[in-house]
C-alpha positions in Angstrom: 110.4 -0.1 228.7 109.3 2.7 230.5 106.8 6.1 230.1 109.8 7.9 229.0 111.2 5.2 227.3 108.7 3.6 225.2 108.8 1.0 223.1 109.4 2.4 219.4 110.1 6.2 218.5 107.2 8.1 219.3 108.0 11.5 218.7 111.6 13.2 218.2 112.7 16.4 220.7 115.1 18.7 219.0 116.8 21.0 221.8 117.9 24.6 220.3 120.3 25.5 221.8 121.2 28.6 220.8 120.3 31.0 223.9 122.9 29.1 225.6 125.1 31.0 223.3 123.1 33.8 223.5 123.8 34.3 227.6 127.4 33.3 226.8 127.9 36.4 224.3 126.2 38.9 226.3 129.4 39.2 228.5 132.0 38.4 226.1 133.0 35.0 228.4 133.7 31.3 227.5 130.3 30.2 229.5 127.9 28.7 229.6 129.2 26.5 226.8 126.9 25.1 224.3 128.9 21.7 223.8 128.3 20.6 227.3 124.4 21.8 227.4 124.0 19.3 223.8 125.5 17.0 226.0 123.9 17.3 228.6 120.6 17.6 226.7 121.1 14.3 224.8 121.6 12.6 228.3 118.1 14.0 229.3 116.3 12.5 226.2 117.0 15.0 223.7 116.9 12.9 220.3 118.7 15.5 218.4 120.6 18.8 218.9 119.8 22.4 216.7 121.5 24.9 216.5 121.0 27.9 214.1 124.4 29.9 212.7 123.3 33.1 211.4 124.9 35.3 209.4 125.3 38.0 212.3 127.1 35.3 214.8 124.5 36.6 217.2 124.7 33.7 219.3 126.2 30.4 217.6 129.5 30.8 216.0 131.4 29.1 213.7 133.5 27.3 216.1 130.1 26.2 218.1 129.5 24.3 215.6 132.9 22.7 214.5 133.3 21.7 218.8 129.6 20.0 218.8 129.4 17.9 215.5 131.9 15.4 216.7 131.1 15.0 220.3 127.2 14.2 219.6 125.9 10.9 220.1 122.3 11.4 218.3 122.8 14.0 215.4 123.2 17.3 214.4 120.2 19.4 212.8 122.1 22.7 212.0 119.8 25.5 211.0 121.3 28.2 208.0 119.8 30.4 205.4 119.9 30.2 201.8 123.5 31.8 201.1 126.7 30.1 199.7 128.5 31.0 202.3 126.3 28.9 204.7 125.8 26.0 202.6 129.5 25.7 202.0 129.8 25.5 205.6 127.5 23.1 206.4 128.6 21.0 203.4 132.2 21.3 205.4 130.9 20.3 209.2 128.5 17.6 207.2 125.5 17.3 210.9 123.1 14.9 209.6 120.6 17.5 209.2 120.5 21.0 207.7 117.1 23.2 207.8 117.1 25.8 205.4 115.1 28.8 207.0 114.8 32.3 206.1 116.6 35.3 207.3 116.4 38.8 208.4 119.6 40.6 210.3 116.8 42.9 212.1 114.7 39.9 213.1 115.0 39.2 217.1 113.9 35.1 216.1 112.4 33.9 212.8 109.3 35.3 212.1 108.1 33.2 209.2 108.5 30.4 206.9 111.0 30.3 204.2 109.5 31.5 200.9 110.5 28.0 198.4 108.1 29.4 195.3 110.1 32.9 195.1 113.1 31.8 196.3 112.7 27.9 194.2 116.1 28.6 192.2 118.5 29.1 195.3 116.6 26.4 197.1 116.7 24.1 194.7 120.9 24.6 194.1 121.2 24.0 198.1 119.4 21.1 198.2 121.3 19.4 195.2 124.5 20.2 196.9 123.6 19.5 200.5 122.0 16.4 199.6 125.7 15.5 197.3 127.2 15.7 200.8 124.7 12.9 202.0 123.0 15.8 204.2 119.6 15.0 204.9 117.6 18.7 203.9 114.6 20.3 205.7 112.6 23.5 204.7 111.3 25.3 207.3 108.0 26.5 205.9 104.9 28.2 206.9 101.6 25.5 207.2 100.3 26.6 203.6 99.7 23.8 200.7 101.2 25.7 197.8 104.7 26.0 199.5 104.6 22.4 200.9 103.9 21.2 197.3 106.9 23.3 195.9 109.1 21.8 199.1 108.1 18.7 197.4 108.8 19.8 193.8 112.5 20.6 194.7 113.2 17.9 196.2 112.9 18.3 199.7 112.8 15.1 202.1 111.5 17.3 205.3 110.0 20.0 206.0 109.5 21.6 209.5 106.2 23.8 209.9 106.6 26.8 211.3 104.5 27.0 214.6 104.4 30.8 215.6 101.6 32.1 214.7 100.0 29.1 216.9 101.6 29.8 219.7 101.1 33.4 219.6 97.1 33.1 219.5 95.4 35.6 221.2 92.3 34.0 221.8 90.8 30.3 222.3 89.5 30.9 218.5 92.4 31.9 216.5 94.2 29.4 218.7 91.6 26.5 217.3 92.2 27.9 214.0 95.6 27.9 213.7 96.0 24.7 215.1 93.9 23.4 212.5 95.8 24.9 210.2 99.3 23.0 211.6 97.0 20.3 210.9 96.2 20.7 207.7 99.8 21.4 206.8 100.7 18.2 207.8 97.6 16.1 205.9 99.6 17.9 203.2 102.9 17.2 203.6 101.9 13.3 204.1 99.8 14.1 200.8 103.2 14.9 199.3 105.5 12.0 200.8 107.1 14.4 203.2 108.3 13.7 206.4 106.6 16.3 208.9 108.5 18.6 211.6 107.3 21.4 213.7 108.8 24.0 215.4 108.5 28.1 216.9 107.4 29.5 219.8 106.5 26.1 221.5 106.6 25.9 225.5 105.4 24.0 227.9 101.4 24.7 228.1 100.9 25.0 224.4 103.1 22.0 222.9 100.7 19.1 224.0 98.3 19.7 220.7 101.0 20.0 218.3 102.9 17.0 219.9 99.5 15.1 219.8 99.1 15.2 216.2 100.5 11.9 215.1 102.3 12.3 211.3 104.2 14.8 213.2 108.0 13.5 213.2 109.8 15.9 215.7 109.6 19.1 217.3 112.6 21.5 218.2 112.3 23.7 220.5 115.2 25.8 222.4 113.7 29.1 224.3 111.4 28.0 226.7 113.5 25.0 227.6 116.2 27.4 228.6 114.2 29.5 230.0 112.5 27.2 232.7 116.4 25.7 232.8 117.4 29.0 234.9 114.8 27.1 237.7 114.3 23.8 237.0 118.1 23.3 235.8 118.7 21.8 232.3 118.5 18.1 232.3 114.7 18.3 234.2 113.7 21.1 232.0 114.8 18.8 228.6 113.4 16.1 231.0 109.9 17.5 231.0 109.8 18.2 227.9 110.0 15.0 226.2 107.7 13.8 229.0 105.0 15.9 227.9 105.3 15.3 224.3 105.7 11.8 224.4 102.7 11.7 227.2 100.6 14.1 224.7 100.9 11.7 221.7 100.2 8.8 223.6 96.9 10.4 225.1 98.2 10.2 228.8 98.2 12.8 231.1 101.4 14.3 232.6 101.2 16.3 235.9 104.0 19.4 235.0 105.7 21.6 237.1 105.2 24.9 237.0 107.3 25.7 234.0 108.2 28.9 232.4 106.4 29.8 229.4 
């Protein structure tokens, strides 16, 4: 047993890695390949892999995903909106995970939480057939009590909170507030026999609260892990990561590098 190793599970690192496909599109090459940066992540401690196919192909394609499922040794939390298209797909690829998020083809990154009571019809179908496939299903919500209860209500196992408007706090007291909010969001989705993610816009000088709140299950995170990759190189930035989580719910300190926020 070691600090990075502890005994038990004490909080799960998803790596995105979907700006590895992002760099890889903007010149139209074969590289960097995101197959060998999940494996490369999962050697560094990454307990899961997400990746998130959107409709436009921005940065994961379809064959991204059909290369990775196989080859990974932890499992697969692929990230897809509402549509049949995309639940047909996953239902074909079968990762372990699927997290149903919301969608906008003008949207540079997700910018809020999927809406389950409009939307509880659609959900509700994808659920049923994802879960037919023995898919384990996660909504990825914002932290407010009605939509975790109507996660619940259709059948959700998971939910993952959505984290950005934490993480883009302006000020010491909107940044109390909405962390207390991420916190009440998960007294709720315990309240409702959910398991509890969290994800969006997390780096590595604001993830240490969210990571020390302990119902939380597993954060993912992909930007700023490739971004402080360019200088710290992959493996150490995954590395770090997980070091500071893990040191963050365990109330330890961890001396960082500077990292890239």
């Amino acid at each position: 047993m070691s600090f990075l190793q502890p005994a038990g599970q004490v909080i799960d690192l998803g790596v995105n890695i979907d700006h590895i496909a992002t760099v890889r599109n903007a010149r139209g090459t074969v590289y960097p390949d995101p197959l060998r940066a999940a494996l490369i992540a999962e050697q560094a401690g990454a307990d899961l892999i997400t990746l998130h196919l959107r409709e436009d192909r921005r940065h994961i394609k379809d064959a991204d995903v059909l290369a990775i499922r196989p080859q990974l040794a932890t499992r697969m939390n692929l990230e897809a909106a509402v549509t049949q298209e995309m639940i047909d797909f996953a239902c074909k690829v079968k990762p372990q995970d699927v997290c149903l998020v919301p969608e906008r083809r003008e949207e540079v990154t997700t910018e809020g939480g999927l809406d389950v009571i409009r939307y509880q019809k659609e959900v509700e179908a994808a659920i049923r057939q994802l879960k037919g496939e023995g898919i384990r299903v996660s909504l990825f919500i914002d932290a407010d009590e009605q939509q975790i209860a109507a996660a619940a209500a259709v059948g959700a196992p998971v939910i993952e909170l959505h984290t950005g408007r934490y993480a883009e706090a302006s000020s010491p007291e909107e940044h109390a507030r909405e962390l207390e909010r991420v916190k009440a969001g998960v007294r709720a989705g315990v309240k409702h026999g959910l398991r509890v993610n969290a994800g969006h816009g997390l780096h590595y000088t604001n993830v240490q609260p969210i990571a020390a709140i302990p119902d939380i299950h597993e954060l993912n995170i992909g930007h700023a892990i490739v971004a402080h990759a360019l200088f710290a190189g992959f493996e150490n930035a995954v590395r770090e990561m997980k070091a500071i989580m893990v040191a963050a719910r365990l109330g330890v300190s961890y001396a960082s590098s500077k990292a890239a926020q």
